[in-house]
BAVO-156366 format. One record per residue: residue in three letters; x, y, z of N, C-alpha, C in turn. Coordinates in steps of 0.1 Angstrom, whole numbers, plus 5000, padded with zeros to 4 digits. Layout:
['ALA' [X Y Z] [X Y Z] [X Y Z]]
...
***
This chain:
['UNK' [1210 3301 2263] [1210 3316 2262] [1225 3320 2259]]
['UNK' [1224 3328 2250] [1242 3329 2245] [1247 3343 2251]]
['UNK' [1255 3348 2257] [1256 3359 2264] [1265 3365 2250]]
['UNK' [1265 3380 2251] [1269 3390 2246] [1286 3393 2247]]
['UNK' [1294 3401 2241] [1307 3403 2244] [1311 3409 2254]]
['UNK' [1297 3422 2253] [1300 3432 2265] [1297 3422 2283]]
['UNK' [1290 3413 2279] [1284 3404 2297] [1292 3393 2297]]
['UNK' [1305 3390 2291] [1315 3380 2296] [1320 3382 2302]]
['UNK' [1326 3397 2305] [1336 3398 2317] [1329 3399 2327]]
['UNK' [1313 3400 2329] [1312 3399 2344] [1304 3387 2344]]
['UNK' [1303 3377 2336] [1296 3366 2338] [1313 3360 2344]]
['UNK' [1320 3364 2336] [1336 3351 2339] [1338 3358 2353]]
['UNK' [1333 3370 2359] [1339 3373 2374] [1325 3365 2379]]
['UNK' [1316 3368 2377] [1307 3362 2384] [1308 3345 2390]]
['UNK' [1311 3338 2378] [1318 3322 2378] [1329 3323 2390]]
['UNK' [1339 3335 2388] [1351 3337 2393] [1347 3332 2411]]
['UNK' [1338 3344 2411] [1331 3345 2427] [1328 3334 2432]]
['UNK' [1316 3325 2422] [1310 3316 2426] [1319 3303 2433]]
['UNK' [1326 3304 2428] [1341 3289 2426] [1345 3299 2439]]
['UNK' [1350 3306 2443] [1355 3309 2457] [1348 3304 2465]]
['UNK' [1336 3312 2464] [1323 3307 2474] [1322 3292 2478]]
['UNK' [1321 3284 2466] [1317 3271 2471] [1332 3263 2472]]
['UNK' [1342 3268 2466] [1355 3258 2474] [1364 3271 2482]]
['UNK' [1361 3280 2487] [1373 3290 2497] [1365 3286 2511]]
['UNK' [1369 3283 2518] [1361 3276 2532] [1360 3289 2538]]
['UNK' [1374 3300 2539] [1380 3312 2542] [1364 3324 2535]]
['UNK' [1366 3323 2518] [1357 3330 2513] [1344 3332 2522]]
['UNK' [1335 3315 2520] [1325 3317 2523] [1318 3322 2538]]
['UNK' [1334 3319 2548] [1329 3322 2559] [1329 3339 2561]]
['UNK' [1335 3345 2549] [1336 3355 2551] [1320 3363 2543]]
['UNK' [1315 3360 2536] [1303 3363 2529] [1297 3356 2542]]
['UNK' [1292 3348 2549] [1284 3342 2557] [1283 3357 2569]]
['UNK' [1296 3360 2573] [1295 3368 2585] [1288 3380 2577]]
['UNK' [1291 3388 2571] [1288 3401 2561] [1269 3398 2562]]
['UNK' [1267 3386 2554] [1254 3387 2558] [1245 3383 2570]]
['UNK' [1255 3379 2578] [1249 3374 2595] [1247 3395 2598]]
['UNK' [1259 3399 2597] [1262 3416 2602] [1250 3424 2593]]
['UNK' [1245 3420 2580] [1236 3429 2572] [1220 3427 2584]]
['UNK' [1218 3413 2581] [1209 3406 2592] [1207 3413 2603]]
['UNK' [1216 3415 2611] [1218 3417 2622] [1213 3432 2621]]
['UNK' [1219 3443 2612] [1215 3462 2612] [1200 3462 2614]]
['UNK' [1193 3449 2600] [1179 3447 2595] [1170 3445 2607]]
['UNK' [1176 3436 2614] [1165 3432 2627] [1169 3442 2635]]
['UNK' [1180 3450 2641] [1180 3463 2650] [1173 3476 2646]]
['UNK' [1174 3480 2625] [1164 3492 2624] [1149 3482 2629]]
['UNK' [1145 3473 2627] [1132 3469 2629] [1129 3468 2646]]
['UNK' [1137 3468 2652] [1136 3466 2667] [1137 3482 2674]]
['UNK' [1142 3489 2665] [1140 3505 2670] [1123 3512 2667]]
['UNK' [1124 3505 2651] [1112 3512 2648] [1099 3504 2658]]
['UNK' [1103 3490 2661] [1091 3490 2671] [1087 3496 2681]]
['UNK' [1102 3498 2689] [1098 3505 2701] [1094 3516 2700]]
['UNK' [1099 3524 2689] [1087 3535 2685] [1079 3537 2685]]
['UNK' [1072 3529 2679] [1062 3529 2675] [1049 3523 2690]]
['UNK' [1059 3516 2693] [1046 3508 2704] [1049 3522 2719]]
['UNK' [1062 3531 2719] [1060 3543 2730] [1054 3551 2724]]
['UNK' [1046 3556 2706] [1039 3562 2707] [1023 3561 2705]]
['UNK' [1020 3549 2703] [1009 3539 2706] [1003 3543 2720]]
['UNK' [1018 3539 2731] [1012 3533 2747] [1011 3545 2752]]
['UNK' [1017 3559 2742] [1012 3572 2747] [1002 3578 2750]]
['UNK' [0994 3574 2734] [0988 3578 2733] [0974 3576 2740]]
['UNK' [0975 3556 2740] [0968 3552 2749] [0964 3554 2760]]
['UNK' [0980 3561 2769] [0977 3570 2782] [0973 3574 2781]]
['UNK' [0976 3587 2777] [0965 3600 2776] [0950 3599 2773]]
['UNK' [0950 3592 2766] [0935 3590 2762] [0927 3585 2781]]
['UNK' [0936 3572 2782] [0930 3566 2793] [0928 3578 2802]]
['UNK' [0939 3588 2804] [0936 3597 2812] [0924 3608 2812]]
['UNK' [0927 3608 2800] [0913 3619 2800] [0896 3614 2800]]
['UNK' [0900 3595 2795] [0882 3594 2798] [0885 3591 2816]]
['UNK' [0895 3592 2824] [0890 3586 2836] [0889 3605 2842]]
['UNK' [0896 3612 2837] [0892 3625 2844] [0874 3629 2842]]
['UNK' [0870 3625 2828] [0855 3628 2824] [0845 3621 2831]]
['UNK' [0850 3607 2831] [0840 3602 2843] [0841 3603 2854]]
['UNK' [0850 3611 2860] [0849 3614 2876] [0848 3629 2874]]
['UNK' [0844 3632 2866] [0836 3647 2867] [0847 3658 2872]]
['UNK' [0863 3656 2868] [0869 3663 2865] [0878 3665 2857]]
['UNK' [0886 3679 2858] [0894 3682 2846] [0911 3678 2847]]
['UNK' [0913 3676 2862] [0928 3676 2866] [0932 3661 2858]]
['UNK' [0943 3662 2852] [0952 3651 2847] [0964 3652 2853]]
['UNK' [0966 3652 2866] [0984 3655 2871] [0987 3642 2870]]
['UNK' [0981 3633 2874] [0990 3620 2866] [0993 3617 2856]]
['UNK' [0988 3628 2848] [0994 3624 2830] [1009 3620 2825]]
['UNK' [1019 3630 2831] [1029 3630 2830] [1039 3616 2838]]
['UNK' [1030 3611 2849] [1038 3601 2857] [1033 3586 2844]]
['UNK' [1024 3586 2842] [1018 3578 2832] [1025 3574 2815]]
['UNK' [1031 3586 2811] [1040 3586 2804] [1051 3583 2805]]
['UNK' [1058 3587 2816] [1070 3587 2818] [1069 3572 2821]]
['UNK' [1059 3566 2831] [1066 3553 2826] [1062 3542 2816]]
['UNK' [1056 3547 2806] [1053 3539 2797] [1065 3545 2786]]
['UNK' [1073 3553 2786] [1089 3553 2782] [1096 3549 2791]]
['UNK' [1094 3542 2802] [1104 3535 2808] [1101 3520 2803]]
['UNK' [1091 3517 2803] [1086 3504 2798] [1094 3499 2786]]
['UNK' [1091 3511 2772] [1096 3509 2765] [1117 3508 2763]]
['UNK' [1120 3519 2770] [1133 3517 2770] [1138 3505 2776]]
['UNK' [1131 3498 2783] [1137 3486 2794] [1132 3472 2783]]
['UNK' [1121 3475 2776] [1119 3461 2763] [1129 3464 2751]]
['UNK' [1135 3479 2749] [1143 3476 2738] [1155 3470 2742]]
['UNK' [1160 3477 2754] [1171 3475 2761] [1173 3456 2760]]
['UNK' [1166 3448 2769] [1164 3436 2768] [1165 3428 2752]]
['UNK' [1160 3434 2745] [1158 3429 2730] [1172 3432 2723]]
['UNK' [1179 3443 2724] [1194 3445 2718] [1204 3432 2722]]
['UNK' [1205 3435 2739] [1210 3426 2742] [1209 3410 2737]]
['UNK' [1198 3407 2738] [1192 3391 2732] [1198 3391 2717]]
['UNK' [1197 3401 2710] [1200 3399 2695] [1215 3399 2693]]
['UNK' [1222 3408 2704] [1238 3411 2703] [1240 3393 2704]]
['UNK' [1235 3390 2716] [1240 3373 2718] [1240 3367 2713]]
['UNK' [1226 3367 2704] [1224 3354 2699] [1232 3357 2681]]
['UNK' [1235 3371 2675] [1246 3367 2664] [1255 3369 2668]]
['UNK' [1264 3373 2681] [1276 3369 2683] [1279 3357 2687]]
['UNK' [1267 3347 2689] [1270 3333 2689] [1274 3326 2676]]
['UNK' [1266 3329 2670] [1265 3328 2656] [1279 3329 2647]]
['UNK' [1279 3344 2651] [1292 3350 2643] [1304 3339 2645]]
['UNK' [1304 3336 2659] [1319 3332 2662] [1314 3315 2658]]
['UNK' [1304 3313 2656] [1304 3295 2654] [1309 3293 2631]]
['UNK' [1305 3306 2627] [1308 3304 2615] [1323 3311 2612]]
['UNK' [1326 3319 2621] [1345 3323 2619] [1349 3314 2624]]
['UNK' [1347 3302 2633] [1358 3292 2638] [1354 3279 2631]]
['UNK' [1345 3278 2622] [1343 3265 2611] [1354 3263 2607]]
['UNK' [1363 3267 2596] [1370 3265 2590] [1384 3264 2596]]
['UNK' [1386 3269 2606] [1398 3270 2617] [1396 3251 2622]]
['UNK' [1381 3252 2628] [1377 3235 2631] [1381 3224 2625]]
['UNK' [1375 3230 2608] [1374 3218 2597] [1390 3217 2595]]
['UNK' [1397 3229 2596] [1411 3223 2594] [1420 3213 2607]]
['UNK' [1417 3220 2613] [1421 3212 2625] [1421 3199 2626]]
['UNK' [1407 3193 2621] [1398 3179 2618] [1409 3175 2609]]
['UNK' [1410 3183 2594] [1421 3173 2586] [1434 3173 2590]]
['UNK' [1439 3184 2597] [1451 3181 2601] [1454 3170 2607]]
['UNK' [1447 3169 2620] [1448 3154 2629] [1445 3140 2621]]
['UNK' [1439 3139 2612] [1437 3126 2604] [1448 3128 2595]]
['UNK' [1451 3139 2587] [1467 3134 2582] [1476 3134 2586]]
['UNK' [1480 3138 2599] [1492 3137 2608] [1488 3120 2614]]
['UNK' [1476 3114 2615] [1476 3102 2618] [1478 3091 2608]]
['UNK' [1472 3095 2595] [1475 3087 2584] [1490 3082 2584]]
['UNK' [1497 3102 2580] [1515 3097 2582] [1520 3088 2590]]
['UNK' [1512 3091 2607] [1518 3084 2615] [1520 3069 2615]]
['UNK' [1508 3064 2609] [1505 3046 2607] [1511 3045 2597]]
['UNK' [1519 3058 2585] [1525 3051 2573] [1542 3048 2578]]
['UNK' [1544 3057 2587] [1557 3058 2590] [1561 3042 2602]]
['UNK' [1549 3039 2605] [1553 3027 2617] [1556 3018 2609]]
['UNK' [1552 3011 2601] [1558 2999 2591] [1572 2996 2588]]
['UNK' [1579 3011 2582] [1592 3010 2579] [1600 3012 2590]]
['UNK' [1596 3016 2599] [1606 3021 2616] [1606 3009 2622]]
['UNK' [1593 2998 2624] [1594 2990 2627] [1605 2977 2623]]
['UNK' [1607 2979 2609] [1615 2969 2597] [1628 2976 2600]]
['UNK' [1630 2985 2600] [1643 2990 2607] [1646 2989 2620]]
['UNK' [1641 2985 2629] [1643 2980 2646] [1645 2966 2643]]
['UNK' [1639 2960 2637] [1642 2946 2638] [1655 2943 2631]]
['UNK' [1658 2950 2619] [1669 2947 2611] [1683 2947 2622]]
['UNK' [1682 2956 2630] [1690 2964 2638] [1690 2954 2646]]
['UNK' [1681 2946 2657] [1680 2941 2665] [1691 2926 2663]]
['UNK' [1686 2922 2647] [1691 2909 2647] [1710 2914 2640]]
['UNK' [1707 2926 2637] [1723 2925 2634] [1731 2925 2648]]
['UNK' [1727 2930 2661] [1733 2928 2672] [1740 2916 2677]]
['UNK' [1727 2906 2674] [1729 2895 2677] [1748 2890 2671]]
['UNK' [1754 2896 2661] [1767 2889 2657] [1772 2892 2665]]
['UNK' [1782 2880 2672] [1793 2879 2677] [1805 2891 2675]]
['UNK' [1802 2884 2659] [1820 2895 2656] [1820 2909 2654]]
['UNK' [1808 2918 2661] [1802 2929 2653] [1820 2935 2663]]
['UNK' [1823 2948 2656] [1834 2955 2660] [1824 2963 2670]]
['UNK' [1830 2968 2685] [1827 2976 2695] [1822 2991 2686]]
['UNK' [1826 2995 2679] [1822 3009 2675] [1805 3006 2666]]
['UNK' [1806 2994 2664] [1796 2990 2653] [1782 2992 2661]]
['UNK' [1789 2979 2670] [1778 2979 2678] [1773 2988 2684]]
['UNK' [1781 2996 2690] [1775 3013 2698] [1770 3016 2690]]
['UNK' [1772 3020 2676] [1760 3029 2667] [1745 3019 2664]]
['UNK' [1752 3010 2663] [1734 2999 2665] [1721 3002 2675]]
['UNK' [1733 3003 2687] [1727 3007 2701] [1723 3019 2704]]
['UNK' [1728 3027 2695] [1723 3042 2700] [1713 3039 2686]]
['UNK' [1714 3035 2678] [1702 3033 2668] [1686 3030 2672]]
['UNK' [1689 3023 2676] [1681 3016 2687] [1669 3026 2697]]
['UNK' [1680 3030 2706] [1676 3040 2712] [1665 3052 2704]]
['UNK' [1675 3058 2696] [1667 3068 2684] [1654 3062 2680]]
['UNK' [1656 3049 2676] [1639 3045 2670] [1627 3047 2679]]
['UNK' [1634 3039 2691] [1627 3042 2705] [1617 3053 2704]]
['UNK' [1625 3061 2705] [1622 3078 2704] [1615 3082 2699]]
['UNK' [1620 3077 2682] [1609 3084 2670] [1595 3077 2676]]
['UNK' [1599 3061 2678] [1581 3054 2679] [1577 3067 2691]]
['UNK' [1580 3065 2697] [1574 3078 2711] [1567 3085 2702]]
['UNK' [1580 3092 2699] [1573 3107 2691] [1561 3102 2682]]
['UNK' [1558 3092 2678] [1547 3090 2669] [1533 3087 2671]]
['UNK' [1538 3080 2686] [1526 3078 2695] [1518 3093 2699]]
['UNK' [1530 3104 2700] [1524 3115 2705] [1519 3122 2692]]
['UNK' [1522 3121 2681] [1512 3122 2670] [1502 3118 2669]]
['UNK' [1496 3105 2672] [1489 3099 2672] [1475 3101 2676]]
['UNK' [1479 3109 2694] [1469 3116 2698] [1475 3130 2701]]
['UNK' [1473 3138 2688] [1476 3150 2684] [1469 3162 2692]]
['UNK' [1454 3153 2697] [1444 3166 2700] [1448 3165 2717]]
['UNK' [1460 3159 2722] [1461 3163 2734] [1469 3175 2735]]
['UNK' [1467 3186 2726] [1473 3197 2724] [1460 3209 2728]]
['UNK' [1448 3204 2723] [1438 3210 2725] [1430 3207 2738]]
['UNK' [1433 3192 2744] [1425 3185 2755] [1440 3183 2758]]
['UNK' [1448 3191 2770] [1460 3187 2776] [1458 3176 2787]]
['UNK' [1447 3175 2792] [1442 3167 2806] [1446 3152 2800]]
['UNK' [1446 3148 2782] [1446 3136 2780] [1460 3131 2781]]
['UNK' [1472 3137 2779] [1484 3135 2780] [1486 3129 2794]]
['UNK' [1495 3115 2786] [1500 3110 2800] [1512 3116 2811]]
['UNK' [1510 3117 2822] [1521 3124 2832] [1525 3113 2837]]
['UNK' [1539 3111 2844] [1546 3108 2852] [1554 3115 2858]]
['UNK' [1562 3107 2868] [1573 3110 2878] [1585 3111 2868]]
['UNK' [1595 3125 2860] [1601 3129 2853] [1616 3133 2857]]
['UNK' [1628 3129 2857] [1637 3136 2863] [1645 3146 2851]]
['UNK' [1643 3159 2853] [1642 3164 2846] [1664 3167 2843]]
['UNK' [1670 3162 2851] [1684 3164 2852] [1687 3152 2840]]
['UNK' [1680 3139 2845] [1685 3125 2835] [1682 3134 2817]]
['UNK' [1670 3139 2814] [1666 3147 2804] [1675 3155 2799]]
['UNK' [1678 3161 2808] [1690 3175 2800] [1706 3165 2797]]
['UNK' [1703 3159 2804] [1720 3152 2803] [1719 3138 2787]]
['UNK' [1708 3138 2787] [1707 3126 2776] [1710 3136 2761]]
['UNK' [1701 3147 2766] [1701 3158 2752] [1714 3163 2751]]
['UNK' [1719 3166 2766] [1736 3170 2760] [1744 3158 2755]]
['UNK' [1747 3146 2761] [1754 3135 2750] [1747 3132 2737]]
['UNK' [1733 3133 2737] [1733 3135 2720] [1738 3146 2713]]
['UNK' [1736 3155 2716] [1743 3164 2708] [1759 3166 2710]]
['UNK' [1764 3160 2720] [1777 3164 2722] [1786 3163 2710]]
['UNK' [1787 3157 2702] [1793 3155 2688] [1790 3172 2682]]
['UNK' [1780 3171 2677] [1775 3182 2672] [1781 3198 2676]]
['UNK' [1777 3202 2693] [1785 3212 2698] [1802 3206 2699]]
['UNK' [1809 3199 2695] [1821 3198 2691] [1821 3203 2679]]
['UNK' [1817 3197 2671] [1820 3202 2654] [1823 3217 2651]]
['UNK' [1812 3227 2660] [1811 3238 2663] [1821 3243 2670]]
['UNK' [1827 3240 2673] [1834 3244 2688] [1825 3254 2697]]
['UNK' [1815 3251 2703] [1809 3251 2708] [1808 3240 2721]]
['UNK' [1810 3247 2735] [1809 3243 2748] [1795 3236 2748]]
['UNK' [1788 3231 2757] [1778 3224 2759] [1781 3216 2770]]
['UNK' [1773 3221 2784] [1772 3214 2794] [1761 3216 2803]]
['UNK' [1758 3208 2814] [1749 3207 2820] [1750 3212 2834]]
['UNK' [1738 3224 2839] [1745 3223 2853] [1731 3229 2862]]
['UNK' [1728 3220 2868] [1712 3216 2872] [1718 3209 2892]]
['UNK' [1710 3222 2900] [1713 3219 2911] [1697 3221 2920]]
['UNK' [1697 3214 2930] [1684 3212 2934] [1676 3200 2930]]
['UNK' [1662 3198 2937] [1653 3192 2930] [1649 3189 2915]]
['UNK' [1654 3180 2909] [1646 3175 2895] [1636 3173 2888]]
['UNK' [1631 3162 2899] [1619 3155 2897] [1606 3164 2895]]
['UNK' [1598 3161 2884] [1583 3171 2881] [1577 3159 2877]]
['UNK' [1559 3162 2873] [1556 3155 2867] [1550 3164 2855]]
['UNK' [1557 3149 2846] [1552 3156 2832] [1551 3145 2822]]
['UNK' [1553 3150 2806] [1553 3137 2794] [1569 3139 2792]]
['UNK' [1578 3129 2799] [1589 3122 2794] [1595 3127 2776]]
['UNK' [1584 3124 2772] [1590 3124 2752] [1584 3135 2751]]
['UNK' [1576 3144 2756] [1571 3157 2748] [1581 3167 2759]]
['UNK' [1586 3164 2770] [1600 3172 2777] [1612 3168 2768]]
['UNK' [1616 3159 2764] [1623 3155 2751] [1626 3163 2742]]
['UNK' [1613 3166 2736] [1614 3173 2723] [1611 3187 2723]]
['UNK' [1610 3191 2735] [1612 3211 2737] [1627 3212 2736]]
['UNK' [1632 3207 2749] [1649 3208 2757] [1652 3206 2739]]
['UNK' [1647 3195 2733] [1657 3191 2716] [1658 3202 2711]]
['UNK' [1649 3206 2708] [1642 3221 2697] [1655 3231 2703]]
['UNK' [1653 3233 2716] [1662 3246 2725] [1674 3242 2718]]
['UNK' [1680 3232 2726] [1695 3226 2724] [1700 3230 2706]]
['UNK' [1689 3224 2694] [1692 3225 2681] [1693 3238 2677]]
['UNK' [1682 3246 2686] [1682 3263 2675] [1698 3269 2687]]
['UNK' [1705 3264 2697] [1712 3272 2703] [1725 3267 2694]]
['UNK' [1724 3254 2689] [1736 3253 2681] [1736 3260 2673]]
['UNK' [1724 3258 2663] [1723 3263 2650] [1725 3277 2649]]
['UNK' [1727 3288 2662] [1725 3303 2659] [1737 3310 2673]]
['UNK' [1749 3295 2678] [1755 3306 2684] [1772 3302 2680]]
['UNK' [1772 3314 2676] [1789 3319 2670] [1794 3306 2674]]
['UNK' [1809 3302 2667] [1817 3291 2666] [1827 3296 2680]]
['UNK' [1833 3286 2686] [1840 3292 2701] [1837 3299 2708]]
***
């Protein structure tokens, strides 16, 4: 079928639409809610007009009941008519009542299980490619510790050489840490899974200030440590590491020279 000149522009928006829908994860969940919410008005006008319909049904039904039981008892009084009603609109107000509620719950379940899909599904790739990196990065960290290791081994290395080997060393240390703690990424979401220990949190601040101490020189920038009292907490060693680092880096990075 060959479309027209005038129906390209909304066939090419139409296409346009369709391609969001089936690759915008964002899009679709947002069309998904709109028609969970349309759904949702559809079954509440239908749940009004029941009750309507069934309080003026059960009204009527009263009354009727009322008036053949007045005929067969050979009289005219109906004073219970009105108690009869009244609670056959109580009846009804207390089944719509119950029914709103049930329908609120069951698409605000709904609602929120298809707004946090795509929040989920990212989540999901994030951690497999923050673990992929992770396993790509151990190969060459590894070949670099060893290179490092056996150059120690020389006799004639000069004292300054060797200290930067050694603190090399150390560094790798650290990164492998830090990679481990990539590794299991979702103990960010499940904190219970992170390992704790006995932490002294003084040894921590004092490691971060001799690493950087070069640095807050360059600066002229002071940097010292002054930690009195109790230390010890329990916590993750390398994820206490890498907050105090973060702090220490943005306090360089953003405070005036002297």
């Amino acid at each position: 079928m060959q479309t027209t000149p005038s129906s390209k522009p909304f066939a090419a928006w139409a296409t346009a639409l369709t391609d969001k829908y089936r690759f915008n994860p964002f899009v679709r969940t947002t069309v998904h809610i709109i028609l969970l919410q349309t759904l949702l008005a559809i079954v509440m006008i239908g749940v009004f007009v029941w009750g309507v319909r069934f309080a003026q049904e059960s009204t009527v039904a009263s009354i009727t009941r009322s008036i053949m039981d007045a005929m067969s008892s050979g009289t005219t009084s109906i004073e219970t008519l009105p108690e009869s009603i009244e609670e056959v609109r109580q009846d009804t107000y207390t089944f719509m009542l119950i029914g709103v509620i049930l329908l609120n719950a069951l698409f605000g379940y709904l609602l929120t299980r298809f707004a946090l899909r795509p929040t989920r599904n990212s989540l999901g790739s994030q951690k497999q490619f923050i673990g992929n990196v992770a396993h790509e990065i151990r190969t060459p960290l590894a070949i670099m510790k060893t290179n490092t290791e056996v150059a120690l081994f020389d006799p004639n290395l000069a004292p300054a050489v060797k200290q930067t080997f050694e603190d090399t060393l150390v560094e790798l240390d650290r990164v492998s840490e830090i990679i481990n703690n990539l590794l299991t990424f979702d103990t960010l979401t499940r904190p219970r899974r992170m390992q704790f220990e006995p932490v002294d949190l003084a040894a921590v601040a004092e490691t971060i200030r001799a690493r950087h101490e070069a640095l807050a020189r360059e600066r002229g920038i002071a940097l010292r440590t002054d930690i009195s009292g109790e230390s010890m907490i329990d916590g993750n060693a390398t994820a206490l590491e890498q907050v105090v680092t973060n702090l220490v880096k943005n306090a360089l990075n953003y405070t005036p020279q002297h």
